[in-house]
N, C-alpha and C positions, 0 to 999 in steps of 0.2 A: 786246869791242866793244859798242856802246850796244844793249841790247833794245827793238827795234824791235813789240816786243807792248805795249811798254809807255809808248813816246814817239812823237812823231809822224811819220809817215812819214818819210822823207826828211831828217829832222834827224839823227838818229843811227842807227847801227847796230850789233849787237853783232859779236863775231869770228866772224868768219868761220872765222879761223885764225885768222903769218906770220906774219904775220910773226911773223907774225913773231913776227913781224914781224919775220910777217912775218911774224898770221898773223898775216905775216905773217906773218901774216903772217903774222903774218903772222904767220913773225915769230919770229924768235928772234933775240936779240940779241949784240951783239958782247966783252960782257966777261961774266966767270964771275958766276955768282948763288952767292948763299950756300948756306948749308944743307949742306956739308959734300959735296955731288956732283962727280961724274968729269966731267961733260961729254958721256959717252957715252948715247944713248935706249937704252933698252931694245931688244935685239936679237930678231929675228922667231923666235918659234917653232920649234923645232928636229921638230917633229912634221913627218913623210913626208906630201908631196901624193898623193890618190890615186891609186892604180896606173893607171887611165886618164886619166889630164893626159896632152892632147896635148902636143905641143913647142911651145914656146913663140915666135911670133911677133913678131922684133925690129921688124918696118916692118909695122906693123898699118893697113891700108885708110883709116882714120875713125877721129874720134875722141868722144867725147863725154864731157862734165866735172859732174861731180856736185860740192855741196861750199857753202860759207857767203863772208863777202866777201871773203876774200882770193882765192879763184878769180873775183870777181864786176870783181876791180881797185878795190876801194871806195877812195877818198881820195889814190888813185894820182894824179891828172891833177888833179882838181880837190877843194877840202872840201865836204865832205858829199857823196860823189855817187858811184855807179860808174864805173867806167872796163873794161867788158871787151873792150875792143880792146888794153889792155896787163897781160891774164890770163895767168900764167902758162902753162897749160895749152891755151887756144884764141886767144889774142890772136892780133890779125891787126899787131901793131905790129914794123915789120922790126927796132927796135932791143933792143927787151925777147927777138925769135925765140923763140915761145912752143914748147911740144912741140909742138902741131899743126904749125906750121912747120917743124920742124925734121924731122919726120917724113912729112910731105905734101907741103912745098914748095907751090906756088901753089894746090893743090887744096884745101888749106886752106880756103879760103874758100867750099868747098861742099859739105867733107867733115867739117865737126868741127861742134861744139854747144854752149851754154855753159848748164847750166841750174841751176848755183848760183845760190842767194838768199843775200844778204846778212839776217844775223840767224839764218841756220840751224841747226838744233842736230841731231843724230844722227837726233833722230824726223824730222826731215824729211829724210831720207835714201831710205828705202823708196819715197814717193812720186815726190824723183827721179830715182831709181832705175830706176823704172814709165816716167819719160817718156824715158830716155837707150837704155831698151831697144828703145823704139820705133822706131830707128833702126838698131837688129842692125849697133853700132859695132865696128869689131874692137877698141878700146880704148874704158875705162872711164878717168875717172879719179875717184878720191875724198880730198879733203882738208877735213876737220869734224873737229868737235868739241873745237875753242879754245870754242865757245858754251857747250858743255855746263859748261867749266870756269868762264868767265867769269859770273856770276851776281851776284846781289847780294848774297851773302855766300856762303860756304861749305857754307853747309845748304842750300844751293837748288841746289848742283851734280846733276847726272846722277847717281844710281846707278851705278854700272859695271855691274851687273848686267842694269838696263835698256838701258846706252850698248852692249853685248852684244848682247840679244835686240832693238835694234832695227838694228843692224849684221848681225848674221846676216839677218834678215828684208828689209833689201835685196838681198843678195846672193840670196835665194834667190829674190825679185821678178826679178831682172835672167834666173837662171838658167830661170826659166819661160817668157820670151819670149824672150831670145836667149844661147841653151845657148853658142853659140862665143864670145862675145865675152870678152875679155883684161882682169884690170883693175889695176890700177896705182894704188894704196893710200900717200897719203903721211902719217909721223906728223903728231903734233899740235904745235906748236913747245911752246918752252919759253917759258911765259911769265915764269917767275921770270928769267930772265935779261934778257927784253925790260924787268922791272919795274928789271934792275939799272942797264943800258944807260940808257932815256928819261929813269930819275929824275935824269941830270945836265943835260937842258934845260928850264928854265923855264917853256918856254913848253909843252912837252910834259905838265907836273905842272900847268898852268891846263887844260888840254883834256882832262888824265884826269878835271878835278875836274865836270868834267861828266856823267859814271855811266859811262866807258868800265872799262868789265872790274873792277868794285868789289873784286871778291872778290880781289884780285892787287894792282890798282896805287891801292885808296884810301888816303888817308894815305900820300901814296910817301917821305916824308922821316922817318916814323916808324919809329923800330928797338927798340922795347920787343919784350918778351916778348909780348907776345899778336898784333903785329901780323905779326913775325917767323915765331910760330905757323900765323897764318893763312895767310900767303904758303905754307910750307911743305905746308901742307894741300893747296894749290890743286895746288902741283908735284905733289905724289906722287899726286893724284888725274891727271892729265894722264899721270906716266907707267904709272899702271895702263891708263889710254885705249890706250896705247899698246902695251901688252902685249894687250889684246883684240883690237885688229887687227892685229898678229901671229899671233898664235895663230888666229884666223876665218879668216885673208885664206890662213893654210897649212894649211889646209882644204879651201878651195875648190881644184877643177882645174886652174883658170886665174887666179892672181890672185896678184901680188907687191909685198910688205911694201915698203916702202924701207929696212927695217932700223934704224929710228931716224934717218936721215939729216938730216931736215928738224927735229926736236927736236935734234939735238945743231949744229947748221951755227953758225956764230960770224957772224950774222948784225952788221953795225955800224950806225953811224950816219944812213948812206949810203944804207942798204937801206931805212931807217924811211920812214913816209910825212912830208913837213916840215909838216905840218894837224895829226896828232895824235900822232905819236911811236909809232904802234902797228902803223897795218897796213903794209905791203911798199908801197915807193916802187918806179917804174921797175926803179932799179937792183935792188932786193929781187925782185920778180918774174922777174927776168931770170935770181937765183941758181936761184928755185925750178924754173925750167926747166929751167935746166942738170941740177940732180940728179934732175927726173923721166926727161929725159931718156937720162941715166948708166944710172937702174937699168932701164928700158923697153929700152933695144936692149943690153943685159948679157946674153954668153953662156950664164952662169948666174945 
């Protein structure tokens, strides 16, 4: 998504996620990407939570949403704009039934929080991180670090090492002001796949060529060796993202991975926003609830 540090407000925004896309999306998209992959994200960490995690609470009180524009509904409703009445995670829209709905029912609307920015990248995670705690929510949620991948080329991605110590370092924000609260951790999408999916609409390759996500979808109709390269670059940094919060999030006490869910989902057409081909439309939102929802009230 467009870098909002670097263009003017409200005109563009980088990922959020989603989708996809879908983020978001979004954002993960609906036919295979190259590069010789399974399909499957990286699965969560096999390392034991500590021996005091309490049990885990399927119908948590509140909710509160951490995260960049796919949690924010960016380009969902209308282009260029947020939309977080159809957020995955707190929307108040009966047709998308966000997790907050789906878990609060009408209280919803006094018991959740939405304090994604669209343009987010991992470092702004910690801060808020700071403001969802302030709310001593029984859930968390956190979905970033499509920004971190999305850059303007490849050398400006995130360290991992960084996308790490500042992923740890919200959690342990959260853990100083509210020890109980639950959090619910979804991967990063795939965006090589969203780049395989958008590059068959037209108008979707006019609207990337305006700086959405350079490092992935520039040149989308180029398949030489270097650009091939770069794409791959981006995925395999995306699924190290994804191996870190795994591995952090089975750490923490209270806090569960989605297992890759949202990186591997065969997100399609459907889901994409129809403005830029990238973040989570209605219907994409609506996927991404379903699966936070799946792994949030999961026995195990």
């Amino acid at each position: 998504m467009p870098d909002d540090r670097r263009r003017p407000r409200g005109r563009r925004a980088r990922v959020t996620t989603a989708v996809i896309a879908g983020a978001a999306l979004v954002l993960a998209a609906g036919c295979t990407s190259g590069g010789g992959r399974s399909g499957a994200g990286p699965a969560a960490s096999k390392k034991p939570s500590p021996s005091h995690s309490p049990a885990w609470n399927a119908h948590p009180a509140s909710v509160a949403a951490t995260g960049d524009s796919i949690t924010r509904g960016f380009d969902a409703c209308t282009v260029l704009a947020d939309c977080p009445e159809v957020s995955w995670a707190t929307g108040s829209d009966p047709g998308v039934d966000s997790l907050a709905l789906r878990l609060l029912g009408p209280s919803a609307a006094t018991r959740s929080w939405n304090h994604a920015k669209t343009g987010a990248t991992m470092a702004d995670l910690p801060a808020q991180m700071d403001r969802a705690a302030a709310h001593h929510p029984g859930l968390v949620t956190v979905m970033t670090g499509a920004n971190d991948a999305c850059r303007s080329d490849v050398a400006a991605m995130t360290p991992v090492a960084t996308f790490r110590a500042e992923f740890e370092r919200a959690l342990k924000n959260l853990r100083a002001v509210s020890p109980a609260s639950q959090v619910y951790v979804a991967s990063v999408p795939d965006l090589k796949r969203l780049w395989a999916t958008g590059r068959g609409s037209p108008l979707g390759k006019q609207i990337w060529k305006l700086g959405i996500c350079p490092s992935m979808l520039a040149d989308a109709d180029d398949l030489g060796t270097a650009a091939q390269a770069r794409r791959q670059a981006v995925y395999d940094r995306v699924v190290a993202y994804n191996s870190v919060l795994g591995e952090v999030c089975s750490g923490d006490r209270a806090c569960r991975y989605d297992g890759g869910a949202v990186f591997a989902y065969a997100f399609d057409g459907e889901q994409l926003s129809p403005w830029d081909w990238f973040h989570p439309s209605r219907n994409g939102q609506t996927r991404l609830a379903e699966l936070a929802y799946a792994r949030v009230t999961s026995p195990t």
